[in-house]
N, CA and C atoms as an extended XYZ file, in Angstrom:
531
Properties=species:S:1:pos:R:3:atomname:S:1:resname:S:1:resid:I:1 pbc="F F F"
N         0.838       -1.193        0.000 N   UNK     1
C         0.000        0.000        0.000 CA  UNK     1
C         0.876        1.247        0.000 C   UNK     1
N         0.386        2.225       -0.811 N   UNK     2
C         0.946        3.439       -0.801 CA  UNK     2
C         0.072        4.584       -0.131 C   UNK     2
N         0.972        5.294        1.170 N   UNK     3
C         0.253        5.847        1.882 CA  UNK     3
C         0.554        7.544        1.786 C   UNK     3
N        -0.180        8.037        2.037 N   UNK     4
C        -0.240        9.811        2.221 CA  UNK     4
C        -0.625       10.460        3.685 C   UNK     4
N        -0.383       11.398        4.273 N   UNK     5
C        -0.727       12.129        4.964 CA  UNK     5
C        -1.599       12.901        4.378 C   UNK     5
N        -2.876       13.466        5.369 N   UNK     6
C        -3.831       14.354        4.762 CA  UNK     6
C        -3.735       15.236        5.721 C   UNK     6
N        -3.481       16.559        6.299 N   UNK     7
C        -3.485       17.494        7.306 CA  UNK     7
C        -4.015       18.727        6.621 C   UNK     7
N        -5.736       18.334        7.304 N   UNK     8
C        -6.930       19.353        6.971 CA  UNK     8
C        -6.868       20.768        7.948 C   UNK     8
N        -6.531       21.589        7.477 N   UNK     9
C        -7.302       23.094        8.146 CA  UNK     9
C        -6.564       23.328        9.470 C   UNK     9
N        -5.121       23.288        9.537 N   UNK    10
C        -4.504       23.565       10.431 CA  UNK    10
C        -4.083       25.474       10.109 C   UNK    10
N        -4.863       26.321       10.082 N   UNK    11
C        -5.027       27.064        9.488 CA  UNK    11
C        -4.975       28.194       11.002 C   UNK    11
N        -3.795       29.404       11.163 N   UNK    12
C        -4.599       30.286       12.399 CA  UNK    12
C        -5.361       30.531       12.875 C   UNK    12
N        -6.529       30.975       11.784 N   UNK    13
C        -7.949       31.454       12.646 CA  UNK    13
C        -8.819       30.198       13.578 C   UNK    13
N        -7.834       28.987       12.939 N   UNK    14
C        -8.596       27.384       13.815 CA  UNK    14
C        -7.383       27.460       14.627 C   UNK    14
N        -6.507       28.210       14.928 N   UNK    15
C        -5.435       27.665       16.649 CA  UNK    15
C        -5.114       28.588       17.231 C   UNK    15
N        -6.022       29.972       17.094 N   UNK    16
C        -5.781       31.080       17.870 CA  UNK    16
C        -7.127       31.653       18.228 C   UNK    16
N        -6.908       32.274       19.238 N   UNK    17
C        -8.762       33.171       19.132 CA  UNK    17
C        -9.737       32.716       19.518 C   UNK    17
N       -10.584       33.512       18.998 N   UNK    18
C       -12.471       32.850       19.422 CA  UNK    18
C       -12.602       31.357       18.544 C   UNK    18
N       -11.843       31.133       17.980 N   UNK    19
C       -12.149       29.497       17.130 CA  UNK    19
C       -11.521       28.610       17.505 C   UNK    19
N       -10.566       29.279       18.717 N   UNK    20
C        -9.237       28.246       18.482 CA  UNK    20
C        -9.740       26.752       19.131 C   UNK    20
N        -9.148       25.931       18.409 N   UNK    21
C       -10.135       24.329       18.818 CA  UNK    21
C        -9.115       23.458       19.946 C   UNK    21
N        -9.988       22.581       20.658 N   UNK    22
C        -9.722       22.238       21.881 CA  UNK    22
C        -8.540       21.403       22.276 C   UNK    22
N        -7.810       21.764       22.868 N   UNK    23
C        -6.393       21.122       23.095 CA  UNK    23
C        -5.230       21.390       22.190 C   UNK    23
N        -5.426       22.463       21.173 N   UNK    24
C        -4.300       22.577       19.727 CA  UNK    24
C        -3.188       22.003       19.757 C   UNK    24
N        -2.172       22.875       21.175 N   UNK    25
C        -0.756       22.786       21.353 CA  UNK    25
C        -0.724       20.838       20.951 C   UNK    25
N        -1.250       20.105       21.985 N   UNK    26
C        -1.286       18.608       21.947 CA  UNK    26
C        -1.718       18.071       20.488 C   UNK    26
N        -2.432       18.749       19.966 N   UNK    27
C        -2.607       18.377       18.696 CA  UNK    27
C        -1.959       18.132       17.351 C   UNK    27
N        -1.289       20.002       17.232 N   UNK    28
C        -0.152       19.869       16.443 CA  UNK    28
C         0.825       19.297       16.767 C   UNK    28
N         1.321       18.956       17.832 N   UNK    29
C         2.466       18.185       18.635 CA  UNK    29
C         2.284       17.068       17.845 C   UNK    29
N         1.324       16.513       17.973 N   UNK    30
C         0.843       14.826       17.417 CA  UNK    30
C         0.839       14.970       15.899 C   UNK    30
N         0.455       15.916       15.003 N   UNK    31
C         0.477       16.297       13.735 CA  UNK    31
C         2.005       16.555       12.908 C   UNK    31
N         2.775       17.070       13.994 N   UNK    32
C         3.978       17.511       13.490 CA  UNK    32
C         4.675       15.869       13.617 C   UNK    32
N         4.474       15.212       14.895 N   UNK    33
C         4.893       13.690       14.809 CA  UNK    33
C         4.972       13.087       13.555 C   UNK    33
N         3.620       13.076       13.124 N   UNK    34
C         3.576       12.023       11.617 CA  UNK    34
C         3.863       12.742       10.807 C   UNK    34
N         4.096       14.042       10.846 N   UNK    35
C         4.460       13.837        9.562 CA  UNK    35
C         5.960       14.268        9.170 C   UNK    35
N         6.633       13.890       10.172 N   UNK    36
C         8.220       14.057       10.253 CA  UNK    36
C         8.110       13.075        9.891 C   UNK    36
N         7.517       11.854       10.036 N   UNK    37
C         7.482       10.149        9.955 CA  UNK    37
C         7.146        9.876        8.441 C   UNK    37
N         6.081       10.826        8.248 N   UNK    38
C         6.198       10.539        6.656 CA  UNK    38
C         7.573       11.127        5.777 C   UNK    38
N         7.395       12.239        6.253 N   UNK    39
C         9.229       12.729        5.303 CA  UNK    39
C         9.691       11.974        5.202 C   UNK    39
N         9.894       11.517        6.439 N   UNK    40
C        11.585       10.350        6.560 CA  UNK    40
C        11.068        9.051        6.045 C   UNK    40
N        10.113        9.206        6.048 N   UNK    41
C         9.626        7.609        4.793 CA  UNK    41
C         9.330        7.919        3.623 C   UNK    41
N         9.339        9.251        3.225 N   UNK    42
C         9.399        9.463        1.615 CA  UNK    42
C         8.078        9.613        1.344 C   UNK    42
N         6.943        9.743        1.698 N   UNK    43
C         5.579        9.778        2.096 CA  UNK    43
C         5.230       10.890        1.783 C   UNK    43
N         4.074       11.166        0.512 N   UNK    44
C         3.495       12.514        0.221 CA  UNK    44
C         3.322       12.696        1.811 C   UNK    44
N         2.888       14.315        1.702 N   UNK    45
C         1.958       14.848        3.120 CA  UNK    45
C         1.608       15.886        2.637 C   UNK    45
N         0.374       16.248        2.157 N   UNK    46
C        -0.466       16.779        1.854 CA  UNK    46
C        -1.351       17.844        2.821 C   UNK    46
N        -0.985       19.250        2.610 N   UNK    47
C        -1.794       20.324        3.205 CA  UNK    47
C        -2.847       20.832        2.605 C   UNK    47
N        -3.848       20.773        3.518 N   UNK    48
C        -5.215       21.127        2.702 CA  UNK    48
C        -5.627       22.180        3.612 C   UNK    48
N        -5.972       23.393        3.417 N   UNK    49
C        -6.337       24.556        3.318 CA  UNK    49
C        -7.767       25.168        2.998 C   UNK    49
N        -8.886       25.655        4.045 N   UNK    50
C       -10.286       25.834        3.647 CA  UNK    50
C       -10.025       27.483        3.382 C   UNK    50
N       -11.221       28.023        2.498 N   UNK    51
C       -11.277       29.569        2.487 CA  UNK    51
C       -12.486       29.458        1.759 C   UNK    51
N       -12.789       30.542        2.346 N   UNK    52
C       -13.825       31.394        2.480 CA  UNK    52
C       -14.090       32.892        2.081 C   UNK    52
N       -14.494       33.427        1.084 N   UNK    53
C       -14.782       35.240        0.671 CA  UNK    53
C       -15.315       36.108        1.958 C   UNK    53
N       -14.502       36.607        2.212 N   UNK    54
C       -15.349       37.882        3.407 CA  UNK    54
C       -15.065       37.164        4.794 C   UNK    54
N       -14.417       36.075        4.824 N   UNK    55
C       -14.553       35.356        5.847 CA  UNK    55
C       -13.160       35.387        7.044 C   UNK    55
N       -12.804       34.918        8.187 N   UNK    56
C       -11.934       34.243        8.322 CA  UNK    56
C       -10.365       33.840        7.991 C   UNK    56
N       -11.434       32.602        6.971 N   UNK    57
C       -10.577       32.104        5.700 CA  UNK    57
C       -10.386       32.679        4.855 C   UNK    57
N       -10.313       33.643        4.584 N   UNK    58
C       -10.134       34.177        3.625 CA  UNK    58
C        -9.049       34.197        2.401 C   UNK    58
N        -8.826       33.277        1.667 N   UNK    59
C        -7.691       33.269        1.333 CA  UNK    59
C        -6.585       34.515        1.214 C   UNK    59
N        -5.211       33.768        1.211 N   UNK    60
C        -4.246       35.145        1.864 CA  UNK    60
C        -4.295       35.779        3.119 C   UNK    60
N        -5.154       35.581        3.699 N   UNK    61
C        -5.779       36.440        4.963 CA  UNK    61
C        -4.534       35.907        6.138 C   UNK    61
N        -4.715       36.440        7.141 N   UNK    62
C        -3.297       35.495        8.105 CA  UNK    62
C        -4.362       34.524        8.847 C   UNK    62
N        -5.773       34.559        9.005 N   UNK    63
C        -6.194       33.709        9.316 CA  UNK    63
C        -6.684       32.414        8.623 C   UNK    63
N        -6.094       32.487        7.259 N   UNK    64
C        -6.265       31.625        6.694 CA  UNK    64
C        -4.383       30.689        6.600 C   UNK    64
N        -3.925       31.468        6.700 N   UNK    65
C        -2.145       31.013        6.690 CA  UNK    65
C        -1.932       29.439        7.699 C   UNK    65
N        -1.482       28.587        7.568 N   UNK    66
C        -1.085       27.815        7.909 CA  UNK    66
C        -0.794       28.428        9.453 C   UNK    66
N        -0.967       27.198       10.825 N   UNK    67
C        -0.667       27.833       11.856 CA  UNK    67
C         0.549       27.606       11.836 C   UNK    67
N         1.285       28.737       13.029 N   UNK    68
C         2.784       28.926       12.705 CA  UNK    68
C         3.296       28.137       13.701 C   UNK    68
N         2.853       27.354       14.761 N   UNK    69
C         3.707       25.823       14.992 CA  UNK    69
C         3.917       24.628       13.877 C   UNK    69
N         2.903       24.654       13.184 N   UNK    70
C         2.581       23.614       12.377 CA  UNK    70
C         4.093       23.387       11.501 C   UNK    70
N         4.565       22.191       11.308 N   UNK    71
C         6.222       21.967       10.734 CA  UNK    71
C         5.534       21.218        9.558 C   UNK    71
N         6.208       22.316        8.124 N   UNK    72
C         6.049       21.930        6.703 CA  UNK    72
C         7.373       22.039        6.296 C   UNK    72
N         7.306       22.011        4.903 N   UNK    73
C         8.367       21.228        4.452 CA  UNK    73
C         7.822       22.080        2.592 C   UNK    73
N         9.065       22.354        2.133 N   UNK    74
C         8.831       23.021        0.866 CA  UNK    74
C         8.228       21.443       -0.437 C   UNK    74
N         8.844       20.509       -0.030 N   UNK    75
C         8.044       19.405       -1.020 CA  UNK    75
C         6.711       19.106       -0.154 C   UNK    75
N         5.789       19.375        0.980 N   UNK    76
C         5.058       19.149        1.047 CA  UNK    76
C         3.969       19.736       -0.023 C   UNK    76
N         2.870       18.731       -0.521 N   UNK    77
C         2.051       19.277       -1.471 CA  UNK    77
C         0.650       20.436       -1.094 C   UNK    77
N        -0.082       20.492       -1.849 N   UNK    78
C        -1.343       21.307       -0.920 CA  UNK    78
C        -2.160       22.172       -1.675 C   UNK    78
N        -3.668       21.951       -1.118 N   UNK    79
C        -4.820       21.957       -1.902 CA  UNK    79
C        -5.644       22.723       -1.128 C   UNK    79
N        -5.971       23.497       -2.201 N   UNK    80
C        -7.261       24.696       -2.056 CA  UNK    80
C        -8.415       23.890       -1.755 C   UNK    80
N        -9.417       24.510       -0.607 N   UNK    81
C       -10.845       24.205       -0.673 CA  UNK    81
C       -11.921       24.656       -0.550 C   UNK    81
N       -13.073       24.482       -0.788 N   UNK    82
C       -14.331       25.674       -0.344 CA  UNK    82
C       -15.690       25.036        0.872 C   UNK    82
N       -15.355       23.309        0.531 N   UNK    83
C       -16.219       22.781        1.540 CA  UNK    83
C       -15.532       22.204        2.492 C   UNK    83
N       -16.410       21.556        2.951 N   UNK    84
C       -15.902       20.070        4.083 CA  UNK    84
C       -15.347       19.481        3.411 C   UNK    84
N       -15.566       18.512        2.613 N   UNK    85
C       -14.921       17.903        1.981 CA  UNK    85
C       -13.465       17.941        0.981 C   UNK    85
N       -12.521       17.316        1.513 N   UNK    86
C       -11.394       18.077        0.950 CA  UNK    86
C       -11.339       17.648       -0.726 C   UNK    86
N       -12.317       16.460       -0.689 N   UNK    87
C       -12.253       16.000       -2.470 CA  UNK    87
C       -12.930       16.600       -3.054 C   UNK    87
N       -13.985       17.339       -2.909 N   UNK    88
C       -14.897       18.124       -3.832 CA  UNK    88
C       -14.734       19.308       -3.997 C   UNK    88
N       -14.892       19.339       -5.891 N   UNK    89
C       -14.488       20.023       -6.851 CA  UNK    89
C       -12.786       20.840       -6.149 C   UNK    89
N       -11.458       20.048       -6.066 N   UNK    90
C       -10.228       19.991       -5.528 CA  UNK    90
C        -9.356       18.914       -6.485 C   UNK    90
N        -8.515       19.597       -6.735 N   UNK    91
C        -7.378       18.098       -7.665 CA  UNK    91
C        -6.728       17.582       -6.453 C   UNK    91
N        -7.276       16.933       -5.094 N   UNK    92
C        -7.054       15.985       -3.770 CA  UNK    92
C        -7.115       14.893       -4.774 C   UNK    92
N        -7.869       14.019       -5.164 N   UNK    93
C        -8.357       12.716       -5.693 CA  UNK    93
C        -7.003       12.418       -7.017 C   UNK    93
N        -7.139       13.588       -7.941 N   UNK    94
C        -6.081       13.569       -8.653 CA  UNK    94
C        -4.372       13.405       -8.407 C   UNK    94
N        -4.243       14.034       -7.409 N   UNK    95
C        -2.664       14.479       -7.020 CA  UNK    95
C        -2.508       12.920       -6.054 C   UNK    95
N        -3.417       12.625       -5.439 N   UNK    96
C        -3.468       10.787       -4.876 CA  UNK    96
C        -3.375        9.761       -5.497 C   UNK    96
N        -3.988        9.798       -6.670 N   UNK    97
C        -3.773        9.301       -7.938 CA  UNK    97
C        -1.950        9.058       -8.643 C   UNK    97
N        -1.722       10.311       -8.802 N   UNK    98
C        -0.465       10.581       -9.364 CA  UNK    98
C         0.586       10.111       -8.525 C   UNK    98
N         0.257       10.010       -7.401 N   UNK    99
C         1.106        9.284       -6.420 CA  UNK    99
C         1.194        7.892       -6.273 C   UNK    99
N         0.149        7.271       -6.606 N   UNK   100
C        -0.294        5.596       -6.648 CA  UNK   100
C        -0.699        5.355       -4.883 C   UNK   100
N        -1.510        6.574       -4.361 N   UNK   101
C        -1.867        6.271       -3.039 CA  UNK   101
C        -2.988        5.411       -2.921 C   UNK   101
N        -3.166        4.596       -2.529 N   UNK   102
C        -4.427        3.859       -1.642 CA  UNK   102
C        -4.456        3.733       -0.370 C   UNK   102
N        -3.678        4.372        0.814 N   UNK   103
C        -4.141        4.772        1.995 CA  UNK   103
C        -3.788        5.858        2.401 C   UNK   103
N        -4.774        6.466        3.346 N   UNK   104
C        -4.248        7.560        3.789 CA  UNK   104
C        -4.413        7.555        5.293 C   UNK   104
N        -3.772        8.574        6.185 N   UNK   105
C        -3.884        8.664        7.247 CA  UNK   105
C        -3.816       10.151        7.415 C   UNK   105
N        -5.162       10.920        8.290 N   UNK   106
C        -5.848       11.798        8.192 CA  UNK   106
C        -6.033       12.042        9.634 C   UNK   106
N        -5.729       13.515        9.828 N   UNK   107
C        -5.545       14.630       10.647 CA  UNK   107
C        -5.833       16.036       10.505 C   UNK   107
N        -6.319       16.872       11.722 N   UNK   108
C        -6.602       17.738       11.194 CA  UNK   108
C        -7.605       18.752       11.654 C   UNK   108
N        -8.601       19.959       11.534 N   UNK   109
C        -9.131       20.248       11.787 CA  UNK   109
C       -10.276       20.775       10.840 C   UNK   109
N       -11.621       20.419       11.461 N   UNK   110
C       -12.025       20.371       12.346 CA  UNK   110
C       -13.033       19.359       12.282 C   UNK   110
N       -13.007       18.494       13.586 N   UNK   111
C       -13.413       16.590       14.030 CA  UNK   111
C       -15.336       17.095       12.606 C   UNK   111
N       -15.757       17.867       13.364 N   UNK   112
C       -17.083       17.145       13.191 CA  UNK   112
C       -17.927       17.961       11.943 C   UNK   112
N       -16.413       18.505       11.034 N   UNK   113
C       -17.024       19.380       10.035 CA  UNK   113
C       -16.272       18.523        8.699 C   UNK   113
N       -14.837       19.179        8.095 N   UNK   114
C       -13.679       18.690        7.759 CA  UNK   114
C       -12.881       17.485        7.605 C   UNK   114
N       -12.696       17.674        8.944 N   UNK   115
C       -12.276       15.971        9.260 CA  UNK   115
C       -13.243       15.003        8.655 C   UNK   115
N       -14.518       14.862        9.311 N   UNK   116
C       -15.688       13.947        9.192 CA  UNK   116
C       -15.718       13.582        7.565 C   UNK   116
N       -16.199       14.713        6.991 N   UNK   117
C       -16.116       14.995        5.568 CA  UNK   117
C       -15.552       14.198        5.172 C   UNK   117
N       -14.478       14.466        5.358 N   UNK   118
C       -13.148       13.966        4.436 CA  UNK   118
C       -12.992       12.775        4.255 C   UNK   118
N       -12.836       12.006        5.806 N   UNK   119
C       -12.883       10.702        5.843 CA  UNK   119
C       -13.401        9.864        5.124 C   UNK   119
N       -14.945        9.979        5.677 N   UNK   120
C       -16.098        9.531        4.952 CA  UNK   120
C       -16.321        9.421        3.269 C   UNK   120
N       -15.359       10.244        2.477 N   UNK   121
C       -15.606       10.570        1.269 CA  UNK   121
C       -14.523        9.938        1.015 C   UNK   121
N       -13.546       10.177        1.754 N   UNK   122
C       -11.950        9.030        1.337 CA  UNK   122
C       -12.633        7.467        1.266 C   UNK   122
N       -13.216        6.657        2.089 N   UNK   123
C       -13.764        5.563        2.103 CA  UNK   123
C       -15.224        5.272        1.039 C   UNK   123
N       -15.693        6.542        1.067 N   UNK   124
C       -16.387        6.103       -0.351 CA  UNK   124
C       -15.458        5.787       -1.803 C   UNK   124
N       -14.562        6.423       -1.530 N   UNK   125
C       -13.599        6.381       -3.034 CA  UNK   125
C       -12.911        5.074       -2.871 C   UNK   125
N       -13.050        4.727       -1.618 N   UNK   126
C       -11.983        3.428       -1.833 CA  UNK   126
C       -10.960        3.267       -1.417 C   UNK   126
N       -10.891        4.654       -0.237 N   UNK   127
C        -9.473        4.182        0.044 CA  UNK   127
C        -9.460        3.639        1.620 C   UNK   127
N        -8.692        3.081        2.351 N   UNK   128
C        -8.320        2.900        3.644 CA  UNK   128
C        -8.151        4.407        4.039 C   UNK   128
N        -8.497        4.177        5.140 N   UNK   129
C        -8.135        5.218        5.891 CA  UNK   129
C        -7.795        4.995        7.650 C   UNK   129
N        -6.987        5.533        8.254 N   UNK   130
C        -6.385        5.860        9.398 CA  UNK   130
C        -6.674        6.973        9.892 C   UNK   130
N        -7.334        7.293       10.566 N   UNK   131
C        -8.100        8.404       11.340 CA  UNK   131
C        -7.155        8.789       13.258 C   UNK   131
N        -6.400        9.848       12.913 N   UNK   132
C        -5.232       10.197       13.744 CA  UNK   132
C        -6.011        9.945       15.344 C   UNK   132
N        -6.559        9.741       15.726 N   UNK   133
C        -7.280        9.754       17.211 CA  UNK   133
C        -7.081       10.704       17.748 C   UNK   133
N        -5.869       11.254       17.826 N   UNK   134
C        -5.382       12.155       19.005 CA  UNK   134
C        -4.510       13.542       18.209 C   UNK   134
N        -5.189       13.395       16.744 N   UNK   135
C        -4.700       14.669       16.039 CA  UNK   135
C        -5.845       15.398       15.198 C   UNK   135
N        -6.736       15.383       15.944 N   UNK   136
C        -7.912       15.895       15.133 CA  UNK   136
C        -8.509       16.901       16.497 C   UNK   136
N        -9.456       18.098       16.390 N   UNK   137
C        -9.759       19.009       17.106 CA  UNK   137
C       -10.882       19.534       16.783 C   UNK   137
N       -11.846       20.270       17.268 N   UNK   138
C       -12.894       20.904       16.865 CA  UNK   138
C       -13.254       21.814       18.056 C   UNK   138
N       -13.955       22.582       17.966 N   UNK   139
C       -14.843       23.439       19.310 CA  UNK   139
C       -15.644       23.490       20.017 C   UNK   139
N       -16.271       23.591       21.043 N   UNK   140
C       -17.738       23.466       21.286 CA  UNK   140
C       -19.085       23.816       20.432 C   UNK   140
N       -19.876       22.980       20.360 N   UNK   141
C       -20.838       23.397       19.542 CA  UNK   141
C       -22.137       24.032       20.236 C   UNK   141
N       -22.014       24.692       21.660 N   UNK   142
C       -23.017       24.715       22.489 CA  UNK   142
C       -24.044       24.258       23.016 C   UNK   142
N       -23.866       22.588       22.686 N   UNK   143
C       -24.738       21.857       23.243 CA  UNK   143
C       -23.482       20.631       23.841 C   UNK   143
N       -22.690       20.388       22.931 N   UNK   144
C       -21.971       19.382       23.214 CA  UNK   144
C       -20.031       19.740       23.304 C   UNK   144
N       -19.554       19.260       24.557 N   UNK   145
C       -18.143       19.915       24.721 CA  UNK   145
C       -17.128       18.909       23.298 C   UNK   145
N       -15.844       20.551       23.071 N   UNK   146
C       -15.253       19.615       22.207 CA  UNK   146
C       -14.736       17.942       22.000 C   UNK   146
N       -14.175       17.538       23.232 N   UNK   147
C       -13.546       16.390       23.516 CA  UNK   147
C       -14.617       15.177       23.530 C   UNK   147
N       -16.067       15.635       24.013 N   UNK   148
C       -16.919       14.890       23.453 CA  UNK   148
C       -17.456       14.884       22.330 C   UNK   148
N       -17.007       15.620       21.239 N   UNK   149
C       -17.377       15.681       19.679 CA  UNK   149
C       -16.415       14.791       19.093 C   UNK   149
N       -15.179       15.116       19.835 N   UNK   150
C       -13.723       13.795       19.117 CA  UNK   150
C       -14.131       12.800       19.707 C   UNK   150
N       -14.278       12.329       20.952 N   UNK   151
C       -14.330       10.929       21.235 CA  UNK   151
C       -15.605        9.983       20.213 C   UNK   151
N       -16.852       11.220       20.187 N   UNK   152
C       -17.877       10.097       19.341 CA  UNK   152
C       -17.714       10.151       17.818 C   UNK   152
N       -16.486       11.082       17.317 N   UNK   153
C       -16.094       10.820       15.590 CA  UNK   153
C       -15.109        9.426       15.989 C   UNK   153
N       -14.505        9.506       16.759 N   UNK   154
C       -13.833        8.876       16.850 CA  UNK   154
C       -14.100        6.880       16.907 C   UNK   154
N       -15.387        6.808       17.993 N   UNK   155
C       -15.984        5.506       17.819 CA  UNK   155
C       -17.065        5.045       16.781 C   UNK   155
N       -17.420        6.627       15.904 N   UNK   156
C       -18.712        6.498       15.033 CA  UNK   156
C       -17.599        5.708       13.620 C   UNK   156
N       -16.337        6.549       13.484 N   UNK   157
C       -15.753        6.144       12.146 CA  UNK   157
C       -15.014        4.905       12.470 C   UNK   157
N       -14.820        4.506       13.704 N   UNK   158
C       -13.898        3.049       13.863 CA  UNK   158
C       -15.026        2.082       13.321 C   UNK   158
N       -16.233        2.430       13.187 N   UNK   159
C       -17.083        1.103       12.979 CA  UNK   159
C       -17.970        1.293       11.427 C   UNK   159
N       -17.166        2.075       10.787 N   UNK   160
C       -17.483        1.905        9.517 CA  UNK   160
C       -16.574        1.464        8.446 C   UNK   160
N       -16.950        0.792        7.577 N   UNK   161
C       -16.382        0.337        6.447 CA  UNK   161
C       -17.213        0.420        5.122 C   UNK   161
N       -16.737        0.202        4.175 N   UNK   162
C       -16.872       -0.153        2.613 CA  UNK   162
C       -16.526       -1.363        2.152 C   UNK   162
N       -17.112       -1.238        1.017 N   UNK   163
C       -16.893       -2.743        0.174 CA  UNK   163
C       -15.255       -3.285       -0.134 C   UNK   163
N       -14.597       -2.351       -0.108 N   UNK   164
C       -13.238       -2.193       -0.536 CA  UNK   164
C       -12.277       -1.641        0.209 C   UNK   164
N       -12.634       -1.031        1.079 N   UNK   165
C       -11.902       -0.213        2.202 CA  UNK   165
C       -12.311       -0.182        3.513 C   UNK   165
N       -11.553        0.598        4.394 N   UNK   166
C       -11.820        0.455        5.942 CA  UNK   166
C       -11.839        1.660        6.464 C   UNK   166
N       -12.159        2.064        7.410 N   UNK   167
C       -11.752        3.029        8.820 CA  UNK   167
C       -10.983        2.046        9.774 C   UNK   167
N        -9.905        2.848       10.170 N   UNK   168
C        -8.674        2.339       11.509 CA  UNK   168
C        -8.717        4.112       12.517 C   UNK   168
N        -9.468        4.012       13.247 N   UNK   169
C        -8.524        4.758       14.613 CA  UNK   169
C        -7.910        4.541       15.311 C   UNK   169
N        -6.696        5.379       15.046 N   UNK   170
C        -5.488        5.048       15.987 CA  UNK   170
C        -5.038        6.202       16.713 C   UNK   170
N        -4.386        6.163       17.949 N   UNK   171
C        -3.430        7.150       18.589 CA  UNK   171
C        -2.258        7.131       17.418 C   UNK   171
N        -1.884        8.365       17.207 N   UNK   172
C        -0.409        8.337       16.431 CA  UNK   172
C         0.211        8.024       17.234 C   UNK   172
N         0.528        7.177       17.899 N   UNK   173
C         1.555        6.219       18.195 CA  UNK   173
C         1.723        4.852       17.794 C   UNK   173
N         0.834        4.694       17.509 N   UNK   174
C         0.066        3.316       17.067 CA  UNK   174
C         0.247        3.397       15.521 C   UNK   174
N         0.001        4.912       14.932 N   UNK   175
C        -0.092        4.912       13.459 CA  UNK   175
C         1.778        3.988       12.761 C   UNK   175
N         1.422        3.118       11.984 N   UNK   176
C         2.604        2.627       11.335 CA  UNK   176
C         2.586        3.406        9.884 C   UNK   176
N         3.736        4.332        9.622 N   UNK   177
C         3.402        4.604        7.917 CA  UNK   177
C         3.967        3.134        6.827 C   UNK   177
């Protein structure tokens, strides 16, 4: 299997501020882990980037800029987006392709928007997926606290599969590239 890193929406306006999502520092910590692990295994790692007009996100905006703990790498690749989903209408599917990827392992922000998305649409396409456990983040949604939004993405996607593919949650420690 040929594997990729996917690191969704690690973006300022999601690790600073009124948005900033729950636990970050521990997060990117765990984010920057794998994907030193992919470098050194030669392993696309793929930055995906949301924006928004008037927004936030705005592309160019500094709240749209990559957060500035976050450790990249000038061959890391990286893709524009407008939804949740990092594959729709995005050359994600294509540039995975060109790589000869069929798994990925996916991180990122945010658990119950982005993340979710993504996953879910990676396993419709067919691919495996590895869902970071302990590198994904989101905010309160005012009914329900963040850490309880990760823990139930977390047991909702361990128990789904496809005809052809899987969901795996793991602690990145656990993740093998």
């Amino acid at each position: 299997m040929t594997t990729a890193l996917l690191i969704i929406d690690v973006q300022h306006a999601l690790c600073t501020g009124e948005y900033e999502c729950f636990d970050i520092k521990r997060v990117i910590e765990n984010i920057n882990s794998l994907s030193v692990k992919a470098r050194e295994a030669n392993l696309p790692v793929v930055l995906i980037q949301h924006e928004e007009k008037g927004d936030l996100l705005q592309h160019g905006s500094k709240g749209w800029q990559l957060a500035a703990s976050l450790e990249t790498s000038p061959q890391d690749l990286r893709v524009r987006k407008t939804t949740r989903d990092s594959f729709y209408q995005t050359h994600l599917q294509a540039l995975l392709q060109d790589q000869g990827t069929d798994r990925l392992i996916i991180c990122g922000l945010q658990t119950d928007y982005c993340v979710n998305a993504t996953v879910r649409q990676a396993l419709n396409l067919g691919y495996d997926v590895v869902l970071a456990a302990d590198a994904h983040s989101t905010v309160d949604n005012g009914n329900v606290a963040a850490q309880d939004i990760i823990a139930e993405h977390n047991a909702d996607l361990a128990h789904l599969t496809g005809p052809v593919a899987r969901i795996d949650v793991l602690p990145t420690a656990e993740i093998r590239l």
